[in-house]
N, C-alpha and C positions, 0 to 999 in steps of 0.2 A: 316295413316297406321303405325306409329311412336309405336300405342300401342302394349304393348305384345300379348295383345291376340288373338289381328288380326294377327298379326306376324304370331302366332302359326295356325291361321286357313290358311292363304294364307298359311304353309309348310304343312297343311292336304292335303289341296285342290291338290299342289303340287304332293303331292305320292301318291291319289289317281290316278289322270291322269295317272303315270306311270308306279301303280299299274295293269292297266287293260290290260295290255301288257305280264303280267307275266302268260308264260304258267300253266293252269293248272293241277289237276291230275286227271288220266288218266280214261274215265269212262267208258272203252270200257268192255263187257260181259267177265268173266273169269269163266271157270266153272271147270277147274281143278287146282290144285296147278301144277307150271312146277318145275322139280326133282333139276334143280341150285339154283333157286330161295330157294326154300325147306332148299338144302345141307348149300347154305351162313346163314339161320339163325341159326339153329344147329351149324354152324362154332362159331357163335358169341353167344349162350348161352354157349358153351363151353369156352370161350374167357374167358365169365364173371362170368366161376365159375360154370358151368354145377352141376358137381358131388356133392360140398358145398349146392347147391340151393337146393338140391333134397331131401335135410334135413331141411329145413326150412317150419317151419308152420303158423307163425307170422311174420310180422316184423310192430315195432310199431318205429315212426321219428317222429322230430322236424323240423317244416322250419320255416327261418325267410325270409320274402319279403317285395320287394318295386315294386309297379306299376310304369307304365311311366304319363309322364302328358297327353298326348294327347288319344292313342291307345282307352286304355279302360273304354273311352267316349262312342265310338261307338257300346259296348257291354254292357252295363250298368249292367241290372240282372246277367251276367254272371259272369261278375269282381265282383259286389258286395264290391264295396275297402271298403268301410264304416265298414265291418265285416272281411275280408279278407284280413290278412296283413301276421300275423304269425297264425301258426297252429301245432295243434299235430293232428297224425293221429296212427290209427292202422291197418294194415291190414290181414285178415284171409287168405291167400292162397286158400286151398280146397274150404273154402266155396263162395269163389270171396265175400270179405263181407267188408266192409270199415268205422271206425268210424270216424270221423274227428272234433276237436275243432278249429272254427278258433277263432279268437281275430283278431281286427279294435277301428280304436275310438270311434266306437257306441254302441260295445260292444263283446259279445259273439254270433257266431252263430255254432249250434251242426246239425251236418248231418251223419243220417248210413242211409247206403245203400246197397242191397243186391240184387238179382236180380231178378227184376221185382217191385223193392221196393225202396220206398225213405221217409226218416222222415226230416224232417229241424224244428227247434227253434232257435227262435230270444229272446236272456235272458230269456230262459226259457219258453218261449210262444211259441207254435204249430204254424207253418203256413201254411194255407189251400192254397194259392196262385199257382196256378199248374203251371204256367209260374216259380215260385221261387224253387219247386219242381224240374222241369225237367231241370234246369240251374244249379242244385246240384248235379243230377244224372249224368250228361253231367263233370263235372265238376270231380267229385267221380271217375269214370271210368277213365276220363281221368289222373289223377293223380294216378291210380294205374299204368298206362300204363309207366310214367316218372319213376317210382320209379322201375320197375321190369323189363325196358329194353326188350330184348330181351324173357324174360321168360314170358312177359305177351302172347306172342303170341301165347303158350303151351294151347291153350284151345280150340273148339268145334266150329267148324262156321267159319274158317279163310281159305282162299284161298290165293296162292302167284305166284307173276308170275315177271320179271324182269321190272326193271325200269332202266332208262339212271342214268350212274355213276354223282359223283359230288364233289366238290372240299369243304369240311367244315374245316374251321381253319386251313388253307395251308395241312388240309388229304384228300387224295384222297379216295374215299368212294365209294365203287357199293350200287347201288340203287336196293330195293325188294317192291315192290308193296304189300302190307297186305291189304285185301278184308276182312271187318269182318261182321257178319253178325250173328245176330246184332252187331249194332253199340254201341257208347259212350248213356249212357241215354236213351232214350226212341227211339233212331233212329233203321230201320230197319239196316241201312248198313251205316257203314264209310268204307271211304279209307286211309291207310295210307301211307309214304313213310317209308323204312326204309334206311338210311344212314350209311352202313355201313365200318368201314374203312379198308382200302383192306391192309393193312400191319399186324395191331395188330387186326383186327375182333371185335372192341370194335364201340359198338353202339355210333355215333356220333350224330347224330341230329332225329327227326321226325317232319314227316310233315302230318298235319292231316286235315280230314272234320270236320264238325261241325253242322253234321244232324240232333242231337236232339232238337233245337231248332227251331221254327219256324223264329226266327230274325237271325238267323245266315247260314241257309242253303244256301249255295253256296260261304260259306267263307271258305278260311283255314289258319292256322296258321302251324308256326312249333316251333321245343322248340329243341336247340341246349344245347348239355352235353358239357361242359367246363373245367370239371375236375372230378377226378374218385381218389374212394380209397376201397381198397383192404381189407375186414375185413370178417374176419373169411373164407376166401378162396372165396370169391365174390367181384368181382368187382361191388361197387355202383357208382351210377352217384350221386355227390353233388353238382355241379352247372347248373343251369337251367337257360337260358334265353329264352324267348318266343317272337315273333315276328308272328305279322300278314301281311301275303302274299298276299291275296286275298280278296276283291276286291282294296285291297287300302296295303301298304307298310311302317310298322309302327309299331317302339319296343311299346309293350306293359306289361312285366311281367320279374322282375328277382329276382329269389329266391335261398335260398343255403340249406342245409342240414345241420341243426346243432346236431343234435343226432338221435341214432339208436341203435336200442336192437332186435337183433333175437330170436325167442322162449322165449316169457315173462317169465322172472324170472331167464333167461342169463343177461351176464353182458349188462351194458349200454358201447355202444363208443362216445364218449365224442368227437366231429367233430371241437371244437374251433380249431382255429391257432396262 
């Protein structure tokens, strides 16, 4: 048991077992928004720039990432690490509409997405593969979600009700239940958590399902903000780190924001340090 990669499978095996102790979220009927729940995310669009956002039609970024070694073994089409390392992305507001370039060692792969809709090419090649399709639409959404904070939840089909507070990066954070409906990709309904922090109202981490997929349903993941910067009167999230919670307890994804341009043909901010 000397090899590493036993090593690494007895520390899978590991956080699995411990994993399945980890309560999960909450799947009880919600059929109205409740009015606190409601108030705290409004508290926290406001936080990050309410007024700024409301003029925002585009915004097109840069990320650069690194996956973990183990995690996004067990999600394989979804990680995609082969194509999915760094990426540009664009996204349309109004239209909920999202192009994304990524780059991997394999190569290029190009995914837009709109709703009800998904394209993917691998170097320029179509792919018909609908499991590879709906792990891009799942994927699309969810990363408009990380990028737009609080304001992604300004849309049509979202219910909220309170969740139990929580402690993220020594902040103390009340917890808002988001019921969306539909969900991330092709799911009728995700749940999310939102963590928000009770001093500055700045969105701290989410915690999400991952019902688009047939291989992932009844997993979830959460993706913790790590640092924030203030540009053109909005607070963005630039660091992301994502971990998987459910069924098994296992960093799997961290990436940072390295450029951002609101309403194409505004200036570029330039995110180096």
């Amino acid at each position: 048991m000397n090899n590493p990669a036993n090593r690494c499978l007895l520390a899978a095996l590991a956080s699995l077992a411990a994993g399945c102790a980890t309560p999960q979220i909450s799947t009880r009927e919600i059929k109205k928004s409740d009015p606190g729940s409601t108030r705290l995310v409004a508290a926290a669009q406001r936080a990050h720039g309410g007024d700024a956002f409301a003029k925002v039609h585009e915004v097109s970024v840069r990320y650069e990432g690194r996956w973990a070694a183990i995690g996004p073994r067990f999600q394989p089409v979804l990680s995609d690490r082969k194509f999915r390392r760094d990426s540009e992305e664009r996204v349309l507001i109004a239209a909920r509409k999202i192009a994304q370039e990524h780059t991997g060692p394999a190569g290029k792969k190009l995914v837009v997405r709109s709703p009800g809709k998904i394209s993917v090419a691998y170097n320029g090649v179509p792919s018909a593969d609908t499991e590879v399709e709906h792990a891009a639409a799942l994927v699309a959404d969810a990363y408009t979600m990380f990028l737009l904070g609080p304001f992604y939840f300004d849309r049509p089909g979202v219910t909220f009700a309170p969740a139990a507070e929580a402690v993220v990066d020594r902040h103390l954070c009340d917890g808002v239940l988001a019921v969306l409906q539909p969900g991330f990709g092709i799911a009728k309904e995700d749940r999310v958590i939102l963590f928000i922090d009770r001093v500055t109202k700045h969105l701290r981490r989410v915690r999400m399902t991952l019902n688009g997929l047939e291989s992932t349903r009844g997993a979830e993941v959460d993706v913790t903000f790590r640092d924030f910067r203030t540009i053109d009167g909005i607070v963005w999230p630039t660091d992301f780190d994502e971990r998987i919670r459910v069924p098994f307890d296992l960093h799997a994804h961290h990436w940072r924001l390295r450029g951002l341009e609101i309403n194409r043909g505004s200036r570029v901010a330039p995110l180096h340090r």
